[in-house]
MMTF fields as JSON, N, C-alpha, C and O atoms, coordinates in Angstrom:
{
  "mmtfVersion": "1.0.0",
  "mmtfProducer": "UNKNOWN",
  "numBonds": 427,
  "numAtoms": 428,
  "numGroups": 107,
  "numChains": 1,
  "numModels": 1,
  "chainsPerModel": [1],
  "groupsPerChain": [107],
  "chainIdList": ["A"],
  "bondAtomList": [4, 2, 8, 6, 12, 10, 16, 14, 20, 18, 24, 22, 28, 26, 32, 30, 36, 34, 40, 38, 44, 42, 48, 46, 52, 50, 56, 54, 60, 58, 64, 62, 68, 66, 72, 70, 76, 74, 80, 78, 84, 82, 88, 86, 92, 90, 96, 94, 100, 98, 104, 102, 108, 106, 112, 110, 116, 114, 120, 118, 124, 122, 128, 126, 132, 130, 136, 134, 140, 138, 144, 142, 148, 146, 152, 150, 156, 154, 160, 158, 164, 162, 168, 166, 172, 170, 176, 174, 180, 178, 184, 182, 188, 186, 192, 190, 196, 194, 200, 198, 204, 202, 208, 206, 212, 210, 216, 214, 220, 218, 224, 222, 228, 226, 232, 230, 236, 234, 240, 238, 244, 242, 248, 246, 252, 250, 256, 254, 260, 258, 264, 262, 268, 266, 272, 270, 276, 274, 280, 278, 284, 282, 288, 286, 292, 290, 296, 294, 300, 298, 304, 302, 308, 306, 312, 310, 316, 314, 320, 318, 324, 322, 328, 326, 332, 330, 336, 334, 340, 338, 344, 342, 348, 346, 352, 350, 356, 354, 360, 358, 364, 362, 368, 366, 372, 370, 376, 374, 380, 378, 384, 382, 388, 386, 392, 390, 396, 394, 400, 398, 404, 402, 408, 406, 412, 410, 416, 414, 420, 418, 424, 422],
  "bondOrderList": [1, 1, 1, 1, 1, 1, 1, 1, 1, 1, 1, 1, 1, 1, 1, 1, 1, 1, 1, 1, 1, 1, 1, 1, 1, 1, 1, 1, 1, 1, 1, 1, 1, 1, 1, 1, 1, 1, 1, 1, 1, 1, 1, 1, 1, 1, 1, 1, 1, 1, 1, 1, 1, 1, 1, 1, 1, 1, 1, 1, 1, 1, 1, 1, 1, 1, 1, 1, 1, 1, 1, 1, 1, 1, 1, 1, 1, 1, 1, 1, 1, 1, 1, 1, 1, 1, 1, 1, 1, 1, 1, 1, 1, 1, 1, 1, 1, 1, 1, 1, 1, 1, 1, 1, 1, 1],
  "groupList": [{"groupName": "UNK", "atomNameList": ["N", "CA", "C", "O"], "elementList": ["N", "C", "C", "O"], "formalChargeList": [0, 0, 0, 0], "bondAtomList": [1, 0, 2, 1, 3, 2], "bondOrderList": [1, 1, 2], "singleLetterCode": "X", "chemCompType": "L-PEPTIDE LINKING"}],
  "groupTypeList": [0, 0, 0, 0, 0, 0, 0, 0, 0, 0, 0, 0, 0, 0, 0, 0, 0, 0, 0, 0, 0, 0, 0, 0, 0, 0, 0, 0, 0, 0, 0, 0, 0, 0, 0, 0, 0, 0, 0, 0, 0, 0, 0, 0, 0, 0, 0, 0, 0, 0, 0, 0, 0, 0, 0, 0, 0, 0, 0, 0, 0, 0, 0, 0, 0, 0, 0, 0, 0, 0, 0, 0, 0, 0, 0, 0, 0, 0, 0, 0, 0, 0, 0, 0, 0, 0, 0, 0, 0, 0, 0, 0, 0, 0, 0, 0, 0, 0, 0, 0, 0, 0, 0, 0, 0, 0, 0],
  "groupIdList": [1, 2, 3, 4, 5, 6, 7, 8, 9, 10, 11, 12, 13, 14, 15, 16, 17, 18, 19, 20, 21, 22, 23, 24, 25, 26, 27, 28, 29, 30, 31, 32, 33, 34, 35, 36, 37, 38, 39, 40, 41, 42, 43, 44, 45, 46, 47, 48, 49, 50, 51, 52, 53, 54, 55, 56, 57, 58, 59, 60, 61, 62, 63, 64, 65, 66, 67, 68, 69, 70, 71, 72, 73, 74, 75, 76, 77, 78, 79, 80, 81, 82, 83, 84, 85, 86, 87, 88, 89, 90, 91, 92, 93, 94, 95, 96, 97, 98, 99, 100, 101, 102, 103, 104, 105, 106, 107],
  "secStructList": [7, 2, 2, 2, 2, 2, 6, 6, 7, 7, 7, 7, 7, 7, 7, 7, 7, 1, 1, 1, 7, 7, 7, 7, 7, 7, 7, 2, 2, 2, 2, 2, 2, 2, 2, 2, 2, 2, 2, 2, 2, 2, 2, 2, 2, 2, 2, 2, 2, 2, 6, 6, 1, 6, 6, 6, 6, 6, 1, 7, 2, 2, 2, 2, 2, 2, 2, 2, 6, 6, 7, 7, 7, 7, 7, 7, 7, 1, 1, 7, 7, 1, 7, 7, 7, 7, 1, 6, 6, 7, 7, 7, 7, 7, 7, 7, 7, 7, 1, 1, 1, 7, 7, 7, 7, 7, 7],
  "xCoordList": [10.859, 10.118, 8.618, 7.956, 8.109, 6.683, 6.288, 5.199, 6.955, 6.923, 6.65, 5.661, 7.481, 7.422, 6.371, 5.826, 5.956, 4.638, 3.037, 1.954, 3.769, 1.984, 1.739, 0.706, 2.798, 2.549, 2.87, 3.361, 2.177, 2.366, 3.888, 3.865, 5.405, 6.012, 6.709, 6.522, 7.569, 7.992, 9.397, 9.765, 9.922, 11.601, 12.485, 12.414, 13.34, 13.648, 15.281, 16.245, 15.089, 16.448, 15.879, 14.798, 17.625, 17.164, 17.623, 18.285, 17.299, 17.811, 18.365, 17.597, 19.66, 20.451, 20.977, 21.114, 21.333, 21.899, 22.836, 22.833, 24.316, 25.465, 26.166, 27.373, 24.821, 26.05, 24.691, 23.798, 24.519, 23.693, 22.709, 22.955, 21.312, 20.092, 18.932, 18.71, 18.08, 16.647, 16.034, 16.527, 15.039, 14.283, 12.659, 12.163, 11.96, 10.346, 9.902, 10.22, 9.224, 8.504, 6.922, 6.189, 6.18, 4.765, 4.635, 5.321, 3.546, 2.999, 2.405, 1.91, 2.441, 2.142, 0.4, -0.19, -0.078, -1.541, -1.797, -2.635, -0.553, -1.468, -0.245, -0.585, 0.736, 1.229, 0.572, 0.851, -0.494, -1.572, -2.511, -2.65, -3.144, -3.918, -3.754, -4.596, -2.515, -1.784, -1.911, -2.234, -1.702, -1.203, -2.9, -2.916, -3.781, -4.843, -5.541, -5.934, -5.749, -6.548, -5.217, -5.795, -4.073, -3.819, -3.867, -3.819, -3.984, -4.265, -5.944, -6.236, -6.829, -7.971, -8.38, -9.486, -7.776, -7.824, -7.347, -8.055, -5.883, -5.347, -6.446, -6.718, -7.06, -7.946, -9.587, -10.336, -9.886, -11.235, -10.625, -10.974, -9.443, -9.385, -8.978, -9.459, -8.198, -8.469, -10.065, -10.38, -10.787, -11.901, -12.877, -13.82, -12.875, -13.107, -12.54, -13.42, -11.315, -10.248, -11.36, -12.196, -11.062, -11.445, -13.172, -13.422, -14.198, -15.278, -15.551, -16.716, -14.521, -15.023, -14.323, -14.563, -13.66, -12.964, -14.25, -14.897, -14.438, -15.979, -15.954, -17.051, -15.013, -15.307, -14.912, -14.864, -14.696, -14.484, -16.114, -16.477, -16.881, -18.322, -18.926, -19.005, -19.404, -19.952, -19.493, -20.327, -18.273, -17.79, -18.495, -18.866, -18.906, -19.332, -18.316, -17.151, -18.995, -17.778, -16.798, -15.587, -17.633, -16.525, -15.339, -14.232, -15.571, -14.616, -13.429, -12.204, -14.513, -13.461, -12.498, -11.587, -12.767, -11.617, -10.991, -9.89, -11.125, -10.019, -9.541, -8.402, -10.093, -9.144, -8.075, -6.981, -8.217, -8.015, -6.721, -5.517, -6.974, -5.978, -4.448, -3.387, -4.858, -3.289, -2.859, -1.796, -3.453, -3.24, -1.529, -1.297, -0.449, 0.637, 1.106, 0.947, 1.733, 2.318, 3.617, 4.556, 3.802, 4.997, 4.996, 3.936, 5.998, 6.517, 7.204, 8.066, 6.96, 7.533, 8.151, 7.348, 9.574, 9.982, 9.137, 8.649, 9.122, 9.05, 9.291, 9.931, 8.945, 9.635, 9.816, 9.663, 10.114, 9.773, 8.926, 7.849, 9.626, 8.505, 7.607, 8.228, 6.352, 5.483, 5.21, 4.794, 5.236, 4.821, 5.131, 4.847, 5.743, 5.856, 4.797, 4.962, 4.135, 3.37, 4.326, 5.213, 4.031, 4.818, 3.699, 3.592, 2.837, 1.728, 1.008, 0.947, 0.563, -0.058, 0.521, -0.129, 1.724, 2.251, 3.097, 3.929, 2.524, 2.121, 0.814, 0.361, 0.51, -0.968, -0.897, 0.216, -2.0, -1.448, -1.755, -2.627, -0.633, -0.375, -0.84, -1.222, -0.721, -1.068, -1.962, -1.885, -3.049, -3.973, -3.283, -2.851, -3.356, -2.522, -3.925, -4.701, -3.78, -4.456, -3.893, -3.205, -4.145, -3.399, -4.065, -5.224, -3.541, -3.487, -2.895, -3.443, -1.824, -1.412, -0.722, -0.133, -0.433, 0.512, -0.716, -1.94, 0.096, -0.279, 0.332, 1.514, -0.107, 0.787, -0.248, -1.275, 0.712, 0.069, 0.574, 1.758, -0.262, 0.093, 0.951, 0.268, 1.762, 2.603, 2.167, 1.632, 2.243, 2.012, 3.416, 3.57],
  "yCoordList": [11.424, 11.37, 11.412, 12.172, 10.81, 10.565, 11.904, 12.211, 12.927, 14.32, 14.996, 15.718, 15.016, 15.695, 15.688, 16.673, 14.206, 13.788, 14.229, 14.591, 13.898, 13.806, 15.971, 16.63, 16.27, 18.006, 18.243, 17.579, 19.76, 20.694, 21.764, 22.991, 20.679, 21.103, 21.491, 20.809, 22.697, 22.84, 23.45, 23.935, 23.228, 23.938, 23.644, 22.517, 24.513, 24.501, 23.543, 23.969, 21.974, 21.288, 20.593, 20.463, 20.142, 19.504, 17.936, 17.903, 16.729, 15.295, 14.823, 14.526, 14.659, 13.751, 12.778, 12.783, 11.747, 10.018, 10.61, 11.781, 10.149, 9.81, 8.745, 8.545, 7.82, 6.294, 5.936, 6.782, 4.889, 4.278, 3.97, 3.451, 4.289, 3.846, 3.809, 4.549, 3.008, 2.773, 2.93, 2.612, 3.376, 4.294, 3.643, 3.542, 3.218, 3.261, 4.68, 5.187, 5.092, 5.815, 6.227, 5.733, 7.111, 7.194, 8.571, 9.232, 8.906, 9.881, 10.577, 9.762, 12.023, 12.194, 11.762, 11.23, 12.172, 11.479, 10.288, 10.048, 9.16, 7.94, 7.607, 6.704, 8.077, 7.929, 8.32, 7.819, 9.482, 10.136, 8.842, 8.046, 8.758, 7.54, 6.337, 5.9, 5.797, 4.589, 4.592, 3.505, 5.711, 5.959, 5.94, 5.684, 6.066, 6.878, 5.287, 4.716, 4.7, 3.249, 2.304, 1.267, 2.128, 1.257, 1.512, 0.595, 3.148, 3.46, 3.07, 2.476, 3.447, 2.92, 1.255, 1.019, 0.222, -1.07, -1.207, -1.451, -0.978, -1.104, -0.512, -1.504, 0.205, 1.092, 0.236, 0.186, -0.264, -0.501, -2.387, -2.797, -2.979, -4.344, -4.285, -5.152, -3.357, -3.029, -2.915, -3.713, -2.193, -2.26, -3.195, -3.208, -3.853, -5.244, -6.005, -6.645, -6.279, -7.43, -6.71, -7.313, -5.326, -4.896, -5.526, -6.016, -5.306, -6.023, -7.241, -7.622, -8.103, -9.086, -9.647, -10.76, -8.869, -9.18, -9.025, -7.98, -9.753, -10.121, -9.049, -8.573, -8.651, -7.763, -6.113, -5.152, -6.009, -4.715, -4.618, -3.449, -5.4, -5.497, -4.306, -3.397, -4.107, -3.173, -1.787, -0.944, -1.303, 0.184, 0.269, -0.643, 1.822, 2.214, 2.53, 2.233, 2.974, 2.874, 3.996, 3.965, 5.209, 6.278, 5.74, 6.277, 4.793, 4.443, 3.467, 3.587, 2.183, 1.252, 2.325, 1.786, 3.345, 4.471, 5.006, 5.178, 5.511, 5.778, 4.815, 5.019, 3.712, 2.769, 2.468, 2.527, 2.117, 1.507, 3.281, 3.022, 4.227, 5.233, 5.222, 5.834, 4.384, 3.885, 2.849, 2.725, 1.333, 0.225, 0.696, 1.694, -0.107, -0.294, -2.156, -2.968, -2.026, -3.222, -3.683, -2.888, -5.411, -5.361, -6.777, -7.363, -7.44, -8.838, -9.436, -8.785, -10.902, -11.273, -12.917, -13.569, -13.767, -14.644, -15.697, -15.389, -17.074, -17.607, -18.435, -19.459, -18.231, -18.552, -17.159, -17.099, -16.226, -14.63, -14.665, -15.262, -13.681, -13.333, -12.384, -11.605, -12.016, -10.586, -10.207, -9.051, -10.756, -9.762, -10.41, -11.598, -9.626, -10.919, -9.69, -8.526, -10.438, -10.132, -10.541, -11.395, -9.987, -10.747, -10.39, -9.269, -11.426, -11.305, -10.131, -9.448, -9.898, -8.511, -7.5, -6.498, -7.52, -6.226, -5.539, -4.651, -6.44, -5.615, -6.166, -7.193, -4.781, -4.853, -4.892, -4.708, -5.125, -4.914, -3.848, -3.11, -3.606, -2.253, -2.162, -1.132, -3.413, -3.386, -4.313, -5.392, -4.04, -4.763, -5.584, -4.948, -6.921, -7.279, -8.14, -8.921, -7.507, -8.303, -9.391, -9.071, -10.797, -11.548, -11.193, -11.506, -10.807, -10.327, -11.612, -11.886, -12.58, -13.386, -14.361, -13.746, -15.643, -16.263, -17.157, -17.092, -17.738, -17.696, -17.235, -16.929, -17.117, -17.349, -18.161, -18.809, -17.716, -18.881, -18.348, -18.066, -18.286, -18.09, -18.734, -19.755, -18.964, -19.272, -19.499, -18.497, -20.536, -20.104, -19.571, -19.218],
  "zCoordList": [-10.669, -11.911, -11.651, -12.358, -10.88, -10.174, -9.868, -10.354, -9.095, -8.958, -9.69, -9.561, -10.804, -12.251, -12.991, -13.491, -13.11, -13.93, -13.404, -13.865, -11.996, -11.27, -10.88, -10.762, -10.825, -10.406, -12.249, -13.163, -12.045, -12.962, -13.192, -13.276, -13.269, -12.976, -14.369, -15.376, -14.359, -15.747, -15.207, -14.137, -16.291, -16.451, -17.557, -18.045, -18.047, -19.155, -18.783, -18.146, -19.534, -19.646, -21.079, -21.653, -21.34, -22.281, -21.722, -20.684, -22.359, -21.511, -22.619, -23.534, -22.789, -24.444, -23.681, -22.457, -24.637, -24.531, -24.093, -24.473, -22.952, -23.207, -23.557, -23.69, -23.738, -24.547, -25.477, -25.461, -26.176, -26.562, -25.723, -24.635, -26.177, -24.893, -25.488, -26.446, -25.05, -24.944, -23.793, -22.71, -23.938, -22.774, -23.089, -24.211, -21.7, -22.356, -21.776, -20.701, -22.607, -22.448, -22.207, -23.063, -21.118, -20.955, -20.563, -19.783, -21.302, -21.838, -20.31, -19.532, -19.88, -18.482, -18.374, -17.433, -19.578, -19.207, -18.582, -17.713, -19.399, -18.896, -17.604, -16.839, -17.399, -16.35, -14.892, -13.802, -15.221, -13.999, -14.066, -13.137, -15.34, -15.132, -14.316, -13.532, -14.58, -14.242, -12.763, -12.284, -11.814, -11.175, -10.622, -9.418, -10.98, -9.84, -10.605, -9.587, -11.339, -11.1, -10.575, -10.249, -10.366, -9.697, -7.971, -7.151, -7.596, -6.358, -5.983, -4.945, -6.863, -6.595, -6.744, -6.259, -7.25, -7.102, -5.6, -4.622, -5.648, -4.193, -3.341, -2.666, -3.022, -1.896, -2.036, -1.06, -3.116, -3.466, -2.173, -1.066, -3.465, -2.526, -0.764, -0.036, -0.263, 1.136, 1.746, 2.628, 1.401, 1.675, 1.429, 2.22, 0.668, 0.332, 1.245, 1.822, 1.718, 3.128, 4.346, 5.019, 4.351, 5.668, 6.216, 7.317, 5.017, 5.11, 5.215, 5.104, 5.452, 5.411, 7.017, 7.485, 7.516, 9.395, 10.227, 10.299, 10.618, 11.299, 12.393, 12.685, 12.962, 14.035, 13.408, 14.175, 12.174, 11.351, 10.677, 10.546, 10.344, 9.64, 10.083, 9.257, 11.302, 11.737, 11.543, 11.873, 11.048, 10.633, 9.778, 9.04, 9.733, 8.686, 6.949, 6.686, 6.391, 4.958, 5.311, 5.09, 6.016, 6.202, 7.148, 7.095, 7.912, 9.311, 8.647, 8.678, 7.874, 6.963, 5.59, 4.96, 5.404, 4.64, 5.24, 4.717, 6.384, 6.728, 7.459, 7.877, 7.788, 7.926, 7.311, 7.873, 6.124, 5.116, 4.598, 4.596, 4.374, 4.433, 5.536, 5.412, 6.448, 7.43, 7.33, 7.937, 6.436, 6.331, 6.029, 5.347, 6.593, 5.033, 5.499, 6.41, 4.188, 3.798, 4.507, 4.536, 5.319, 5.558, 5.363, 5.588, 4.984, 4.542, 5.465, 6.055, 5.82, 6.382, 6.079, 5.411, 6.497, 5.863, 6.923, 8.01, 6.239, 7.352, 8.383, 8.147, 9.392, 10.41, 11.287, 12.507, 10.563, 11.448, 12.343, 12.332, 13.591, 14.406, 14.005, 13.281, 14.112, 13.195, 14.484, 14.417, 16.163, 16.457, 17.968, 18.115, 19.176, 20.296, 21.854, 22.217, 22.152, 22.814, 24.664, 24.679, 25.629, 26.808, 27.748, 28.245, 27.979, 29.493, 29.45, 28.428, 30.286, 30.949, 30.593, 30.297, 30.545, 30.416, 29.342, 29.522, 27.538, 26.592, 25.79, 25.284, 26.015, 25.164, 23.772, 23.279, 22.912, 21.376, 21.035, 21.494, 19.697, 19.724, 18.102, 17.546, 17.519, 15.999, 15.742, 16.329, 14.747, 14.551, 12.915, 11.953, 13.011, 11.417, 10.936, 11.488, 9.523, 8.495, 7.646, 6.676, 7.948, 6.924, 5.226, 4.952, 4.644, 2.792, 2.185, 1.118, 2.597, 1.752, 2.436, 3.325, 2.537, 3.303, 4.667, 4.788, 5.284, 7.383, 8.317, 8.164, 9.147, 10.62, 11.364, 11.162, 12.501, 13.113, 15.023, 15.208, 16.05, 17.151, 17.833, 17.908, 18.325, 19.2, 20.629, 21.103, 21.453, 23.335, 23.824, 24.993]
}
């Protein structure tokens, strides 16, 4: 559906009920809309987190965007491991931003 709305896609169907239904409905305008200010909040508050990691300060805005263009999201319960490091011989491989919650290091 996201496909449909956000491209200039056309084709001739028609869509009828087969049982009783209610449907919400949005208009492709404000569904594009919807879609490009909740992507720009999300992208504006990344860059906002990213400015404020004391050793990220110094990027410039072009460096913190595309930073901020590879960020993604991952959840974790707790008590999860997020990430197990072993001596010398692994380096880190992911840089994590806490967004919500703690952790906390382990020895």
């Amino acid at each position: 559906a996201e496909a449909l709305l956000s491209a200039d896609y056309r084709c001739d169907v028609d869509v009828q009920a087969a049982t009783e239904a209610e449907l919400w409905v949005v208009e492709r305008a404000s569904f594009q809309t919807a879609l490009v200010d909740g992507r720009r909040r999300l992208y504006e508050q990344r860059l906002q987190q990213l400015q404020r990691i004391p050793m990220l300060r110094d990027l410039t805005l072009n460096q913190r965007v595309a930073l901020a263009d590879t960020l993604t999201t991952h959840s974790y319960h707790d008590g999860e491991v997020i990430m197990h490091l072993s001596g010398q011989s692994d380096p880190a491989t992911r840089l994590l931003v806490g967004v919500d919650g703690t952790a906390r290091v382990l020895p």
